[in-house]
C-alpha positions in Angstrom: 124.2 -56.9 8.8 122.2 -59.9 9.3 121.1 -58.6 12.7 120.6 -55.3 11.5 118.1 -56.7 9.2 116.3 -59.1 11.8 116.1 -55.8 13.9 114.9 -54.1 11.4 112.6 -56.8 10.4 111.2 -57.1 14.1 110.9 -53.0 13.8 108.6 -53.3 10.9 106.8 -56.3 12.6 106.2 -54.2 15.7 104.9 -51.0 13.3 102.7 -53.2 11.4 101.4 -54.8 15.0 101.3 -50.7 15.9 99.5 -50.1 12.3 96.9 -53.0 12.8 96.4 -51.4 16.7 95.5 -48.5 15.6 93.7 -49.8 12.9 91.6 -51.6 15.1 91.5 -48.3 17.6 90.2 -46.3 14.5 87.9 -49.1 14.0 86.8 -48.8 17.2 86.0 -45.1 17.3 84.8 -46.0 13.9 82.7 -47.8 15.2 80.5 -45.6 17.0 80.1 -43.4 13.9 78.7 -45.9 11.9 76.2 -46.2 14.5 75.3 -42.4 14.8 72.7 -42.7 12.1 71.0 -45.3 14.4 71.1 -42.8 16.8 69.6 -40.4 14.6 67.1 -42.5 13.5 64.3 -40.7 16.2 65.2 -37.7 14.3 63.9 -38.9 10.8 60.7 -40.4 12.6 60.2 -36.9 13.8 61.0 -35.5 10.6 58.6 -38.0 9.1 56.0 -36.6 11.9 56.5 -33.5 11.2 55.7 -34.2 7.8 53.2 -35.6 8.3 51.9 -33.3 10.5 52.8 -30.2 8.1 50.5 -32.2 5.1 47.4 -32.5 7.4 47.8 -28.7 8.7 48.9 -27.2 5.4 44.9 -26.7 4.6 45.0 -24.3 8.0 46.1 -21.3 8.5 47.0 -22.0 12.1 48.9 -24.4 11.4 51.3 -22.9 8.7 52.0 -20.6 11.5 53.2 -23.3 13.4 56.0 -24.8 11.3 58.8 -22.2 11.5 59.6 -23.1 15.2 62.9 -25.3 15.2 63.9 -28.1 16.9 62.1 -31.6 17.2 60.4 -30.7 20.2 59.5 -27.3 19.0 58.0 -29.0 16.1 56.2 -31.4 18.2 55.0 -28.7 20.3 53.7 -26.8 17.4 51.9 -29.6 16.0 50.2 -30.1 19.3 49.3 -26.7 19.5 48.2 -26.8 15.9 45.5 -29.9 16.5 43.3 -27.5 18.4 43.5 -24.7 16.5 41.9 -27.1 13.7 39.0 -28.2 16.0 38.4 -24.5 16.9 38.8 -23.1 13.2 36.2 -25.8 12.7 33.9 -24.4 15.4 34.1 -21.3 14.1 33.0 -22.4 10.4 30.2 -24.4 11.6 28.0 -21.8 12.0 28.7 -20.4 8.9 26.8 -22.3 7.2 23.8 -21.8 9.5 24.1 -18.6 9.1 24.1 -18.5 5.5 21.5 -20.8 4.7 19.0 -21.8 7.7 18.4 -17.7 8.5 18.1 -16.1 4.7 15.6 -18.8 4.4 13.3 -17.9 7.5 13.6 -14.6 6.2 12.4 -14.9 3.0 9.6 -17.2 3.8 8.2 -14.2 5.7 8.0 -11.5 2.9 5.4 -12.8 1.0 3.1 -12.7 3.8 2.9 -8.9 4.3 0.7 -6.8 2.2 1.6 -3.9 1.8 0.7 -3.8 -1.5 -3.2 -3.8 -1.0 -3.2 -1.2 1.7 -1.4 2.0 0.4 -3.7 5.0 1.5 -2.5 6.8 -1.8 -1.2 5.8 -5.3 2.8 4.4 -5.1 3.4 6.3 -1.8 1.6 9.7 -2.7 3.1 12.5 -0.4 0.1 14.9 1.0 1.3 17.6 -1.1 1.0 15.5 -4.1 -2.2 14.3 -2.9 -3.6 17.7 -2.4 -2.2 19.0 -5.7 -3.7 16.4 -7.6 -7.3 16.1 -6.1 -7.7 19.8 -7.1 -6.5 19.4 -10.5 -9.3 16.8 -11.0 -11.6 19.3 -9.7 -10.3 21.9 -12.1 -11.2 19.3 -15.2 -14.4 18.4 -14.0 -14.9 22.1 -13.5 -14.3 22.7 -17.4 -16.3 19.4 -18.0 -19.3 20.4 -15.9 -19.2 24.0 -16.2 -23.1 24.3 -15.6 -23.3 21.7 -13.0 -26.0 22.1 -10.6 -27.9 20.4 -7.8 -30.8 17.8 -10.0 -33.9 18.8 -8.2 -36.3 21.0 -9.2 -36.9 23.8 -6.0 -38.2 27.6 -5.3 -37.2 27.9 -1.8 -35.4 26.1 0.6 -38.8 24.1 2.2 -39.4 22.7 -1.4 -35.5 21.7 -1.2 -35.5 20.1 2.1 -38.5 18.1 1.1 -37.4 16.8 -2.4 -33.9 15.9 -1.0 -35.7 13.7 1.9 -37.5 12.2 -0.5 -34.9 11.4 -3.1 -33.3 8.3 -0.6 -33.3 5.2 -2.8 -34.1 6.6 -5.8 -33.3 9.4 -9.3 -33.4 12.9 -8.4 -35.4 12.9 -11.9 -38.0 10.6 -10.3 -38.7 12.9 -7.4 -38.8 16.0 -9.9 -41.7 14.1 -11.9 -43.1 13.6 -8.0 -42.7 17.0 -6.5 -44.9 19.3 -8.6 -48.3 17.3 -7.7 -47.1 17.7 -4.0 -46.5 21.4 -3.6 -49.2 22.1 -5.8 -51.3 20.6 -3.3 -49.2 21.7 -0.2 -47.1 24.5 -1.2 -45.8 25.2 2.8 -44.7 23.5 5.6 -48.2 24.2 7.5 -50.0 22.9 4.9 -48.0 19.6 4.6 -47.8 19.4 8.6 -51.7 19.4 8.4 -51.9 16.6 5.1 -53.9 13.5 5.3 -51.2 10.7 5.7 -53.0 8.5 2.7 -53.5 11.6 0.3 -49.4 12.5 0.9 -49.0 8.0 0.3 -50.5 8.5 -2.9 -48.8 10.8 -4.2 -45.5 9.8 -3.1 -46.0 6.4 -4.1 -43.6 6.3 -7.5 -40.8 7.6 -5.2 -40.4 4.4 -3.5 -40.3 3.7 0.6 -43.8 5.7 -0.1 -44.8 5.6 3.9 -41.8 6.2 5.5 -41.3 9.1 3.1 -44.8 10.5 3.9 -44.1 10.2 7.9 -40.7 12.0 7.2 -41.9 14.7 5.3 -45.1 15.7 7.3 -43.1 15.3 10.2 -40.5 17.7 9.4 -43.0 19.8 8.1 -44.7 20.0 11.7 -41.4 20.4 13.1 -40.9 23.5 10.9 -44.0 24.8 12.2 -43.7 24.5 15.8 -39.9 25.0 16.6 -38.6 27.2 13.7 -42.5 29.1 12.8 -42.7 28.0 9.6 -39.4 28.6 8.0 -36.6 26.7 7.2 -33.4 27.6 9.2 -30.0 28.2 8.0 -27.9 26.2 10.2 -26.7 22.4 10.7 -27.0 21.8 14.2 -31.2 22.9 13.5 -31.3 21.4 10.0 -30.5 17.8 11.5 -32.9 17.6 14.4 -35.5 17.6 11.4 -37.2 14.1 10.9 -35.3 12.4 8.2 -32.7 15.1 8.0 -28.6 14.0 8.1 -25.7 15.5 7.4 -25.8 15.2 3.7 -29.4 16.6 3.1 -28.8 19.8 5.6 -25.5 20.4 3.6 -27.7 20.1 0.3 -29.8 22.5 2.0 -27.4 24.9 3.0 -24.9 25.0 -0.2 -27.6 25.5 -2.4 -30.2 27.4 -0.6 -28.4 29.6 1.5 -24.8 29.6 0.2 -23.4 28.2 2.7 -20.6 25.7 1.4 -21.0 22.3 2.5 -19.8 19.1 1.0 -22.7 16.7 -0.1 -22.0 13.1 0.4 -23.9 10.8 -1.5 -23.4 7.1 -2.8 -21.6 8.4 -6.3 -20.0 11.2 -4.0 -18.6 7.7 -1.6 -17.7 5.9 -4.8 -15.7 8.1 -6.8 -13.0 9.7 -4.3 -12.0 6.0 -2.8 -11.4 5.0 -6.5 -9.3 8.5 -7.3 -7.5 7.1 -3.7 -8.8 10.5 -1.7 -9.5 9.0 1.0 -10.1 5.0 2.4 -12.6 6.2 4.8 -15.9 4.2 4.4 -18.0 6.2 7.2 -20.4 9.3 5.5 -18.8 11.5 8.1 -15.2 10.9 8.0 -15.1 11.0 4.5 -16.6 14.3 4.4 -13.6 15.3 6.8 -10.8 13.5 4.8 -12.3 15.3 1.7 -12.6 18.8 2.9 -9.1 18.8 4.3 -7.9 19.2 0.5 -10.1 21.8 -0.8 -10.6 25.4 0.6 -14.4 25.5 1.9 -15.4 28.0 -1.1 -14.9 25.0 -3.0 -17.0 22.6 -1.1 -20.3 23.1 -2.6 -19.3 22.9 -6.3 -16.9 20.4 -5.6 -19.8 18.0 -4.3 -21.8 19.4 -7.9 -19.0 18.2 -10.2 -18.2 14.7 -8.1 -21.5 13.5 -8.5 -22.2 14.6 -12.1 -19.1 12.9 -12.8 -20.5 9.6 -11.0 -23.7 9.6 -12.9 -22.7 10.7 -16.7 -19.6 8.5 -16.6 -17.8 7.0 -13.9 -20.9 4.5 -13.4 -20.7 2.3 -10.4 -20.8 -1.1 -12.7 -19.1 -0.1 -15.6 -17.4 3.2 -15.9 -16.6 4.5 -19.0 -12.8 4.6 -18.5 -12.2 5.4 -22.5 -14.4 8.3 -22.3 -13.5 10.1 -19.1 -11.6 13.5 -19.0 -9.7 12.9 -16.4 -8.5 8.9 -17.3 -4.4 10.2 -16.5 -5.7 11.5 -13.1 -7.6 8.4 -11.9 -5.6 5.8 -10.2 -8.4 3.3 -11.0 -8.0 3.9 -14.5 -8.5 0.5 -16.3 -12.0 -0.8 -14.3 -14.3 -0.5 -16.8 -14.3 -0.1 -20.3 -11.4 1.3 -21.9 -12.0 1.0 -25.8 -13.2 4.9 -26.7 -16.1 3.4 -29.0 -17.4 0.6 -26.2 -17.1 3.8 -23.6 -19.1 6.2 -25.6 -22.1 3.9 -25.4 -22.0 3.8 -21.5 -22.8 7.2 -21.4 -25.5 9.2 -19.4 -28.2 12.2 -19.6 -26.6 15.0 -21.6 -23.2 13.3 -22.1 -24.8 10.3 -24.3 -27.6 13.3 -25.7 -30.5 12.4 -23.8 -32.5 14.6 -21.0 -31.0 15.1 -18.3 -33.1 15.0 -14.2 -34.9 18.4 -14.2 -37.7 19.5 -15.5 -37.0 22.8 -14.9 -33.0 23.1 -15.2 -31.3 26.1 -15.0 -30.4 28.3 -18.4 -26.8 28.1 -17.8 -27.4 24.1 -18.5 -29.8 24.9 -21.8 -27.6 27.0 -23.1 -24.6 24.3 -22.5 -26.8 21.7 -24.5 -28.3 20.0 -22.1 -32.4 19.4 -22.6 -34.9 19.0 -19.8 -36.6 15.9 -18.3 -39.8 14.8 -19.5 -43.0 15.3 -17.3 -44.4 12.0 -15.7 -46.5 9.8 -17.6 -45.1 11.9 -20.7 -43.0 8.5 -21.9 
C-alpha cells in the first residue's frame, strides 16, 4: 500500500512537473500573443495616418474619393494620390477669383465712356417708318396752324422775286418789303437795273444791310438776265444758280413760288427747327435738304418749307421758343428748351400769333381773311 502510494505520489509529482511544462509551453506560445499588439502597432500609426490624412482631405472632394480603398498601403496610396489632387483643385480655383473680380471690373470701367446717349440720329431709337410717319404728322398740324402760310415778300413776277430774295440775306423779309417798292418803282425790269447807277441802287438799298454787296449782286444778276436768258427769268435750277448771288435756297424760293415748281427752301429757321424735331443731324444746307425731302412726297416740298419757317418765326424762336404755346409740343423731341409755363409762352409770341403785323405789305387775302394785318410802310413807325 505504502508503495502504491509513493508511486502514486511520484505519478502526481511527474503530472504536476508535466502540468507546469506545459504551463510554461503555453506560456511560451503565450508569449508571442502578448506581443502581437506590438506587432500591430505600425497598423494603429497608419490608422492614425490615415486619420489624419482623411481630416486634412475631408474639405476635398478628391480626396473623399480616396478613402474607400482598403488596406494600409491602399490607404497610403490614396492619400498620396490625394495630396495632388488638392494642389490641382487649388489651381483650378485660383483663377476663379480673377475671373470674378479683376475682369467685371475692367469691364465696367469701360461703360461709362461710350456715349451713345448724345448721338442717337432719332428720338429713343426711332425706326424710319416711325420717323417718316411722325415728320408728316407735324406737317399736317402746322398745316391746320398755318393754313394761309405764304412766302413773306412782297412780288409781281418772278424778276421782282429773285431780287427781293437776294436781298433778304442777313436780314427780315419785312425789311426788304419796306425796301423793294422804292427800287422797282425806279427799275421795274432786269434791263433797267442792269443799266442802274451803282450809288443810286447803294442808296436805296442801304436799310437792307451789306448795302454794296447787295447792289453788285443784284445789278449783276440783272445783266446776266439780260445777256444769257434775254431778259427773263428762267424756270430751272441748274440756270437759276449761275445767277450772281443765287444758291440753292433762293432758286428753290424762285421756283416753288413763281413757277410751281416744288422745291424745299432752306433757310436758318428751316436749319434750326428739323435738327431740334430730330429730322435730320445734317448741318450742311444741302444735305439737309436731301435728308428732309426723303420723308415728304415732292408735292409737299414747297408748303412744307412755308409752314417750317412760319413755325420758326411766330414761335419756335431760336433763343427762347415758346414750348407752352406750341401746337405740336407732344411731337417735338426738344420739347422743354424754352419756356414751358402757357402764360410766360404766350408773351414770346410773333407777328400775327402775338396780334401784331405780320412782314408784307401787301399779303395775300387768304392771310387777311385768317386775321392776320399787313406791315406798315417804312418810316410809317
Amino acid at each position: 500500500m505504502g508503495e502504491q502510494i509513493s508511486d502514486g505520489g511520484r505519478e502526481t509529482a511527474k503530472a504536476a512537473k508535466t502540468a507546469a511544462a506545459g504551463g510554461s509551453a503555453s506560456a511560451k506560445k503565450a508569449a508571442p500573443a502578448r506581443k502581437t499588439p506590438a506587432r500591430k502597432t505600425p497598423a494603429k500609426k497608419a490608422t492614425a495616418q490615415k486619420a489624419t490624412a482623411q481630416k486634412a482631405t475631408a474639405k476635398k472632394p478628391a480626396a473623399k474619393k480616396a478613402a474607400p480603398a482598403r488596406g494600409p498601403a491602399a490607404k497610403q496610396a490614396s492619400a498620396r494620390k490625394a495630396a495632388p489632387a488638392k494642389s490641382s483643385a487649388a489651381l483650378k480655383k485660383a483663377p476663379a477669383p480673377r475671373k470674378q473680380v479683376v475682369a467685371p471690373k475692367k469691364a465696367t470701367a469701360s461703360v461709362p465712356a461710350a456715349p451713345a446717349k448724345t448721338v442717337a440720329a432719332h428720338p429713343q431709337g426711332e425706326s424710319r417708318t416711325a420717323l417718316v410717319r411722325r415728320a408728316r404728322r407735324v406737317n399736317r398740324e402746322l398745316a391746320e396752324v398755318y393754313p394761309y402760310a405764304h412766302p413773306e415778300l412782297d412780288f409781281e413776277n418772278p424778276f421782282q422775286l429773285v431780287v427781293a430774295t437776294v436781298l433778304s440775306a442777313q436780314t427780315t423779309d419785312l425789311r426788304v418789303n419796306q425796301t423793294t417798292p422804292a427800287l422797282f418803282a425806279k427799275y421795274p425790269t432786269p434791263e433797267d437795273l442792269a443799266a442802274a447807277d451803282p450809288e443810286e441802287v447803294e442808296e436805296i438799298l442801304r436799310p437792307t444791310g451789306f448795302f454794296r454787296a447787295k447792289t453788285k449782286s443784284v445789278i449783276g444778276l440783272s445783266k446776266a438776265l439780260v445777256e444769257q436768258f434775254g431778259g427773263e427769268v428762267p424756270g430751272r435750277l441748274e440756270d437759276l444758280v449761275k445767277l450772281p448771288g443765287v444758291g440753292r435756297k433762293t432758286a428753290f424760293v424762285v421756283l416753288g413760288n413763281a413757277f410751281g415748281r416744288p422745291g424745299i427752301t432752306v433757310d436758318t429757321h428751316f436749319q434750326r427747327l428739323v435738327r431740334r424735331w430730330k429730322w435730320t443731324d445734317e448741318t450742311d444746307p444741302d444735305k439737309i435738304e436731301a435728308a428732309v425731302g426723303a420723308l415728304f412726297p415732292k408735292s409737299d416740298w414747297t408748303d412744307l418749307s412755308h409752314h417750317v419757317i412760319w413755325h420758326g418765326r411766330r414761335i419756335c424762336h431760336a433763343r427762347k421758343p415758346a414750348c407752352g404755346a406750341c401746337p405740336i409740343a407732344p411731337l417735338c423731341p426738344a420739347y422743354g428748351e424754352g419756356e414751358t409755363d402757357p402764360e410766360k409762352a404766350e408773351k414770346l409770341l410773333k407777328y400775327e400769333k402775338a396780334g401784331r403785323p405780320g412782314q408784307r405789305l401787301r399779303p395775300p387775302q387768304a392771310y387777311l381773311d385768317a386775321g392776320g394785318r399787313a406791315a406798315p410802310p417804312l418810316g410809317a413807325g
